[in-house]
C-alpha positions in Angstrom: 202.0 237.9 -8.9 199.3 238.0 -6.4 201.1 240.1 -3.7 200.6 238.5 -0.6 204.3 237.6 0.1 205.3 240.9 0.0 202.7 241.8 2.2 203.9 239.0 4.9 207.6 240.5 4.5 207.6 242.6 8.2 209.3 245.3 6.9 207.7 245.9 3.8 209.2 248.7 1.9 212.8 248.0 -0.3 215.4 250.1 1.1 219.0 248.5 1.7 221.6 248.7 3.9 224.0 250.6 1.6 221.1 253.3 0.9 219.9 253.7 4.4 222.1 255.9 6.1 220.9 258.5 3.4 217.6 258.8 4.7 217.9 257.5 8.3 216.5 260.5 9.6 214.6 262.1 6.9 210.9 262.7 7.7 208.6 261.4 5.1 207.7 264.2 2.6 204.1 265.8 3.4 201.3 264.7 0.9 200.1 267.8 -1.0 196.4 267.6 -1.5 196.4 267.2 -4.9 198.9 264.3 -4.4 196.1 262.9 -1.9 193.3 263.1 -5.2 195.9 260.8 -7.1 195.5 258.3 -4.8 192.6 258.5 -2.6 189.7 258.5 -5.0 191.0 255.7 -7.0 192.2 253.7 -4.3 189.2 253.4 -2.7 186.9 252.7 -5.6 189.5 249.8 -6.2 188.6 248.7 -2.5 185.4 248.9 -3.6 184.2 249.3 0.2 180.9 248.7 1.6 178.3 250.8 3.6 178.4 249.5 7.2 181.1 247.1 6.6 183.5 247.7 9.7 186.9 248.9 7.9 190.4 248.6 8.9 192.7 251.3 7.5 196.1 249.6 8.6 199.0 252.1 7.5 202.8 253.0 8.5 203.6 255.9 10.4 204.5 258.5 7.9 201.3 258.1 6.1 198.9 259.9 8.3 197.7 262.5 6.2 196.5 259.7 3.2 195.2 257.5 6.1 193.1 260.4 6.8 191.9 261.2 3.8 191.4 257.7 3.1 189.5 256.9 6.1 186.9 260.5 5.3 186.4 259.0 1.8 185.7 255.9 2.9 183.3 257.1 5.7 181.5 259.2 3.3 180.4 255.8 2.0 178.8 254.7 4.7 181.7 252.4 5.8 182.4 251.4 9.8 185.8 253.0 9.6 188.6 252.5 12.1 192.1 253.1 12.5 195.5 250.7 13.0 198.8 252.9 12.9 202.2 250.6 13.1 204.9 252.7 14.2 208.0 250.6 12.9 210.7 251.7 14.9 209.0 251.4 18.3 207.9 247.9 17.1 212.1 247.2 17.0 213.3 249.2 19.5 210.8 247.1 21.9 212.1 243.9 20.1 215.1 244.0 21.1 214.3 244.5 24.3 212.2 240.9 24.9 212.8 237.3 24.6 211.6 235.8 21.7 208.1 234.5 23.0 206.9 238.3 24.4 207.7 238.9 20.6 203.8 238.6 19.5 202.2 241.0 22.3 204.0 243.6 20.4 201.4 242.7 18.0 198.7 241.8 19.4 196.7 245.5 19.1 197.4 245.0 15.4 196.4 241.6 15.6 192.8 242.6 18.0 192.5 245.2 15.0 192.5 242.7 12.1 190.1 240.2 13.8 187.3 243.6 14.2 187.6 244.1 10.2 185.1 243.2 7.7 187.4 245.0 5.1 191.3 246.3 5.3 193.0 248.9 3.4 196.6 248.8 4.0 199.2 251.7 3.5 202.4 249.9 4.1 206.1 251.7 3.8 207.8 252.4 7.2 210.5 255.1 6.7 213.1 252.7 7.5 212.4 249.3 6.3 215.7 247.9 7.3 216.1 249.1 10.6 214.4 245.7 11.2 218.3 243.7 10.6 219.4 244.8 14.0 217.2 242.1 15.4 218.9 239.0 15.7 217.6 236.6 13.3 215.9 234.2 16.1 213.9 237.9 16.9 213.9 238.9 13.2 211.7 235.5 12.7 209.6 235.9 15.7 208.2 239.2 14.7 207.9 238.2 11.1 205.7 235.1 12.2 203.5 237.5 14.6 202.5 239.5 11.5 201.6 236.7 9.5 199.1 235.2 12.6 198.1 238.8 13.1 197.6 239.1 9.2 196.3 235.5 8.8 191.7 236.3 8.8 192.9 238.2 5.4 195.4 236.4 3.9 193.4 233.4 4.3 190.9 234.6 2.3 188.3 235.1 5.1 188.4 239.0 5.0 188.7 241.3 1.9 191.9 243.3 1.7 193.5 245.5 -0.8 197.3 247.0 -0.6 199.1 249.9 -1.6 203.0 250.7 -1.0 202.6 254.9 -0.7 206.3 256.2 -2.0 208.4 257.3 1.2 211.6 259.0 0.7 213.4 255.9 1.5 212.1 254.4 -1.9 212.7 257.4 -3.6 216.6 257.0 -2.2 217.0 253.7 -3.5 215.2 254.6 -7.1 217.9 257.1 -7.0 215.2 260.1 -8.4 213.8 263.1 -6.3 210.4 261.9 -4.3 208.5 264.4 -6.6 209.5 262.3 -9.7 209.2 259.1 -7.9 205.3 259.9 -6.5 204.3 261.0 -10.2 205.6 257.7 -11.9 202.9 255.9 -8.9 200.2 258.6 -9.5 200.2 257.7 -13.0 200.8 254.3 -12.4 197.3 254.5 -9.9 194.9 256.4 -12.3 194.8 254.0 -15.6 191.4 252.4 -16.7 190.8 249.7 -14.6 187.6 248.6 -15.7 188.7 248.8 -19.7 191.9 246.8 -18.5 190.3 243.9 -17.0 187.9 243.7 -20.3 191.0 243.5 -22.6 193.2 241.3 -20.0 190.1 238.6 -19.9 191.0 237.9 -23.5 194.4 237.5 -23.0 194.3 235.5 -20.2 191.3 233.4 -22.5 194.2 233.0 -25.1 196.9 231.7 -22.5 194.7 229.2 -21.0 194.2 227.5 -24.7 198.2 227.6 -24.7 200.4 224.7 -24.2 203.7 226.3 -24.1 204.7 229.9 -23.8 208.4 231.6 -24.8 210.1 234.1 -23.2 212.9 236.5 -24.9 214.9 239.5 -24.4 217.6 241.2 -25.3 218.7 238.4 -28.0 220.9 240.7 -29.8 223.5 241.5 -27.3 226.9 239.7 -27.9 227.1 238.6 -25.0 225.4 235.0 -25.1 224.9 235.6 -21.1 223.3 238.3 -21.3 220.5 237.3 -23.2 217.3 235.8 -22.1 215.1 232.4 -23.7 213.2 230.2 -21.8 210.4 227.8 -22.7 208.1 226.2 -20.2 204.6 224.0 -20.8 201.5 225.7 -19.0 199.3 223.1 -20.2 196.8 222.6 -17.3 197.4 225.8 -15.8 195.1 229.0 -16.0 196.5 232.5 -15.6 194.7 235.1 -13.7 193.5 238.2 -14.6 195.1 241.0 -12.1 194.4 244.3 -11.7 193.3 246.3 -8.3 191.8 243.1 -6.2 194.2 243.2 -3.9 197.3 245.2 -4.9 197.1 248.7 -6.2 197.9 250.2 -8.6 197.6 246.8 -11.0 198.3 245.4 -13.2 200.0 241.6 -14.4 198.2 238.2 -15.8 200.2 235.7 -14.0 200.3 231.7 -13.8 203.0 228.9 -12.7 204.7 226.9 -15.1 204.4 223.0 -15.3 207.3 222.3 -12.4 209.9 220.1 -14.7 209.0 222.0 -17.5 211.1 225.4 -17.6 214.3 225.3 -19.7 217.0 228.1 -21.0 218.2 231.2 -19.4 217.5 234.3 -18.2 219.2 237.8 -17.8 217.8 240.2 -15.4 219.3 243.8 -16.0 219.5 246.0 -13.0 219.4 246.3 -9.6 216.8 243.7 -8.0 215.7 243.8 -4.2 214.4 241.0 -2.3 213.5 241.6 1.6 216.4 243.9 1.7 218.7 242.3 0.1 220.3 244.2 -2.5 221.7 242.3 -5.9 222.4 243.5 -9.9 222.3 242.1 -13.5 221.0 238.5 -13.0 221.9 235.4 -14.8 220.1 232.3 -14.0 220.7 229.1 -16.0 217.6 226.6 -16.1 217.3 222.1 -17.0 214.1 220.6 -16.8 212.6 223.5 -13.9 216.0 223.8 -12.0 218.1 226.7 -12.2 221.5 224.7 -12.1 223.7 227.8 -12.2 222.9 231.7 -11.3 225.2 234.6 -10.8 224.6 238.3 -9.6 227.2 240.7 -11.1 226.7 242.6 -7.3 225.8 240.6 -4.2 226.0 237.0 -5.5 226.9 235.8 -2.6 223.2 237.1 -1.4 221.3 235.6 -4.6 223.1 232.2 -3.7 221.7 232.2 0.1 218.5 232.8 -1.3 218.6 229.7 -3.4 219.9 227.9 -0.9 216.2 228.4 1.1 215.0 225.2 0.8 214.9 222.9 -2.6 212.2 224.9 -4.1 214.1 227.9 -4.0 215.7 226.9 -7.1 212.5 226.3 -8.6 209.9 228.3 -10.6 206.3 229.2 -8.7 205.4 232.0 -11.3 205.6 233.5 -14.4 203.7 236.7 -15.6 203.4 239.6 -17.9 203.0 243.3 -16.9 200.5 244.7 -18.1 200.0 248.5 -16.6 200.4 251.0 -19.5 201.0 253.4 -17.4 204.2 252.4 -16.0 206.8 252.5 -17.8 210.2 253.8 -15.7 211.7 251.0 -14.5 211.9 250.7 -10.9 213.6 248.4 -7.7 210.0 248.1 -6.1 209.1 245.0 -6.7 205.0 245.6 -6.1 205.4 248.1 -9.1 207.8 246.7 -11.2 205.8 243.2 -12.1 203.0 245.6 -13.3 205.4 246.9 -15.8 204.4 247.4 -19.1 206.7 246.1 -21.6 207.6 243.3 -19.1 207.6 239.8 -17.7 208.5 238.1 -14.6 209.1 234.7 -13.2 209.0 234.4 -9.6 211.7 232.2 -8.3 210.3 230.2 -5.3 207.2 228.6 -4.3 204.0 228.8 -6.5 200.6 230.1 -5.2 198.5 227.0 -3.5 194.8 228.5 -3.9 192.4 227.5 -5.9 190.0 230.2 -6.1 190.9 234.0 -7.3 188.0 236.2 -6.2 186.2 233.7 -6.5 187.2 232.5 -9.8 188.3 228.8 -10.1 192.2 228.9 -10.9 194.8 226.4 -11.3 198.2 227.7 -10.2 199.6 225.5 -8.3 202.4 223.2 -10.0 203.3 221.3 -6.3 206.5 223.5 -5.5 204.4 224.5 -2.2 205.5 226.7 0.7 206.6 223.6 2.3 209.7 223.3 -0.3 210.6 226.9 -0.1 209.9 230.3 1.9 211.1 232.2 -1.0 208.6 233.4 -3.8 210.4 236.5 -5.9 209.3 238.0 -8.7 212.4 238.5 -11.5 211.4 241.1 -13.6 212.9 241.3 -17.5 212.2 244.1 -19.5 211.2 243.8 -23.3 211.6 247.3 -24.6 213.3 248.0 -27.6 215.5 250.0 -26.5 217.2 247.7 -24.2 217.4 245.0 -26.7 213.6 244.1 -27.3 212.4 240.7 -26.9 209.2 238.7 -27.5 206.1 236.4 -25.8 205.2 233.3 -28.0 202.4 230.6 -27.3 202.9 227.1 -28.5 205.6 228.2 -30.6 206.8 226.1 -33.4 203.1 224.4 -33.9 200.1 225.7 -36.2 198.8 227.3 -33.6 201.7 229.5 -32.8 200.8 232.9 -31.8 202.9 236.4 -31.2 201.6 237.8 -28.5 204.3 240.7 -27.5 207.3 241.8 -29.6 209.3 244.7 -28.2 206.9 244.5 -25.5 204.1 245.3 -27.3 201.0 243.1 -27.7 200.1 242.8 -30.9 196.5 241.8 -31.2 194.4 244.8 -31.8 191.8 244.3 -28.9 194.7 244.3 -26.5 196.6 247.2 -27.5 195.1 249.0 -24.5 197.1 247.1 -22.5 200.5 249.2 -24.4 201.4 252.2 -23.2 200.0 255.6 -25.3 202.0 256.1 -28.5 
C-alpha cells in the first residue's frame, strides 16, 4: 500500500504498551557514519530533489544526526533546504495541558513549515510512540486531526513528499532483536536496485491488469483448517500500481483493491501484527461475498474486534498487494516494512485508496469502500515462504488463461525473478 495512512497516524512508530516500559527512557542509539551512507545517499536520490526547490526535512527528535546529513546532501544539490524537528513528548506533555481547540497551535509551526515546502523529506519515529494514549481520546483526536490539516498541501497531492521510518530503539524492543540487527535488515532493505525493480515490476503489474481474478494461499498444509489461508477476489477493472521509492522508502509492493463484494475464503495471519499501537497475534479472518463475517486474534481479540467495529467498512477490503523487496526478508511488526516483504502478500482491511492518478499515472483503485465508511485502512501481511508452510499467487485461476505467478513466494516468470531474493 501507498503509505499515507501511516503517515497521518500522530504517533507514527509501532511500539505498544506492554513493550514500552522497556525503553521509556532509552536514548536513541547514535547513527555511525557508515550507518548514515546506508541511508542518506539512497534516500535522497529516491527523493529525487530539485536544485532550488525550497525543501522541508521534517524528522522526530532522535534523528538529528541523519537529518543533518540528509539536509548537507540535499544542499549539495542545490536544494532550498530547511529544517522542521517535532519533539513528541513536548507535543503531549503540552496536550494535556489545553482544551481541545488550543490543540492545533501546538502545530501550527509544523503546519507554517509544510505550507513553505516545495518538497518534504520526512524522518518519522518518536522514541516513544505510545506516550501519545495518555491523552484522553477527545485530545488524542484533536491532535491527530491537526497533523492531518498541517500535513494536508502533501497528502493532497499538491506537494511532493517521500517517507522513511529510521529504526529507534523502541522498534528494535518490539522486534525483540538488538538495534544493530534491526538497522542492518533496513540498510539492506534501503540499498536494492530500484531502477531494475520498477522495470521488472511494470510487467507484473502489465500482467495483473489483464487478470480477472487473482488467488491467494498459504500455509495449506497445516492440519489445522484455521490456520490456513485461500481467498479469491475479482480485480477485473482495477489496475495495480507499481511501488517502489515514490513516496515510501525503502519500497517495494504492487498493490490494488479488490472488486468490493468480490472477496471470499479465509485468511490466517501468523505473528504478532500492530495497528496504531494496538498490539494483536495469529489472525484468523473469515470472508462471504467481501465481508469478513467472523475474525479472531489468538492475543488481543478483543482489540482486533474494536477495530472492526470502526465503521461498516472496517469489515471490508480496501487493498490487496504483493511484496516485492528482495531484500527483505526477516519478518518484522513494522508495518511500512513488512508489506514490502519479499515472499509476501497483504490485504488491507479498511477503506480503499480514492485517487485516481499515481505519480501521475492514471489508476483505478478505488472499489467505493471510501474513508467515509471507515477510518481504518491496515495492511495484513501473510507470508508465503516455504518454510512456514508455502503458499501461492494465481491469476484467473481455473480458465485458459490461468497463470502461476508465485509459489513458495517465488515468482516464477524468468523476467521477474529480480523481484526474489538472491539464491
Amino acid at each position: 500500500m501507498f503509505a499515507d495512512e501511516r503517515d497521518l497516524d500522530p504517533a507514527g512508530g509501532q511500539s505498544t504498551a506492554g513493550d514500552r516500559h522497556e525503553s521509556e527512557s532509552a536514548p536513541l542509539p547514535p547513527v555511525s557514519a557508515r550507518s548514515i551512507l546506508d541511508i542518506v545517499d539512497p534516500f535522497v536520490a529516491a527523493a529525487r530533489v530539485k536544485p532550488d526547490a525550497r525543501t522541508l526535512i521534517w524528522y522526530d527528535k532522535g534523528h538529528d544526526t541523519l537529518a543533518a546529513a540528509i539536509a548537507e546532501k540535499c544542499e549539495a544539490l542545490g536544494a532550498d533546504v530547511f529544517l522542521h524537528q517535532r519533539d513528541f513528548d513536548r507535543d503531549v506533555a503540552e496536550a494535556m495541558t489545553l482544551s481541545v481547540l488550543e490543540i492545533p497551535q501546538i502545530l501550527l509551526p509544523q503546519k507554517q513549515a509544510v505550507a513553505r515546502a516545495e518538497h518534504v523529506l520526512l524522518l518519522r519515529g518518536p522514541r516513544d510512540p505510545e506516550i501519545i494514549n495518555q491523552l484522553d481520546k477527545e485530545r488524542r483526536d484533536a491532535y491527530m486531526q491537526g497533523m492531518s490539516e498541517a500535513h494536508a498541501p502533501r497528502t493532497e497531492g499538491k506537494v511532493p513528499w517521500i517517507l522513511t521510518l529510521p529504526p529507534t530503539e523502541a522498534d528494535a524492543v518490539v522486534e525483540r532483536m538488538p538495534f544493530e540487527r534491526y538497522f542492518d535488515i533496513y540498510a539492506k532493505a534501503c540499498n536494492q536496485n530500484w531502477p531494475l525493480i520498477r522495470e521488472r515490476q511494470q510487467i507484473l503489474v502489465e500482467r495483473l491488469n489483464c487478470a480477472d481474478t487473482i488467488t491467494l494461499r498459504a500455509n495449506m498444509g497445516d492440519p489445522d483448517l484455521r490456520r490456513r489461508t485461500e481467498v479469491r477476489m475479482s480485480i477485473r477493472g482495477m489496475t495495480f500500481v507499481n511501488s517502489t521509492v515514490d513516496q515510501n522508502f525503502p519500497g517495494s509492493e504492487t498493490f490494488s483493491a479488490p472488486v468490493l463484494d468480490s472477496v471470499e475464503g479465509q485468511i490466517f495471519a501468523p505473528g504478532v501484527h500492530v495497528y496504531h499501537g494496538l498490539r494483536m497475534q495469529d489472525l484468523y479472518l473469515r470472508i462471504e461475498k467481501g465481508v469478513i463475517v467472523e475474525a479472531r486474534a489468538e492475543v488481543g481479540d478483543e482489540l482486533l474486534q474494536e477495530i472492526l467495529s470502526r465503521g461498516v467498512g472496517a469489515r471490508r477490503f480496501g487493498e490487496v498487494a504483493l511484496g516485492t523487496n528482495p531484500g527483505l526478508l526477516d519478518r518484522v511488526v513494522n508495518t511500512l516494512l513488512a508489506e514490502k516483504r519479499a515472499k509476501s502478500f497483504h490485504m488491507a482491511i479498511g477503506h480503499c485508496y480514492e485517487y485516481d492518478r499515481y505519480m501521475g499515472i492514471p489508476v483505478n483503485v478505488n472499489n467505493g469502500n471510501g474513508k467515509k465508511f471507515t477510518s481504518v485502512h491496515w495492511d495484513i501481511v501473510v507470508p508465503m515462504d516455504e518454510e512456514v508452510g508455502g503458499g501461492e499467487v494465481l491469476v484467473d485461476e481455473g480458465t485458459a488463461s490461468e497463470e502461476l505467478i508465485q509459489r513458495n513466494g517465488l515468482f516464477q516468470r524468468p523476467e521477474l525473478c529480480v523481484l526474489n531474493p538472491p539464491e
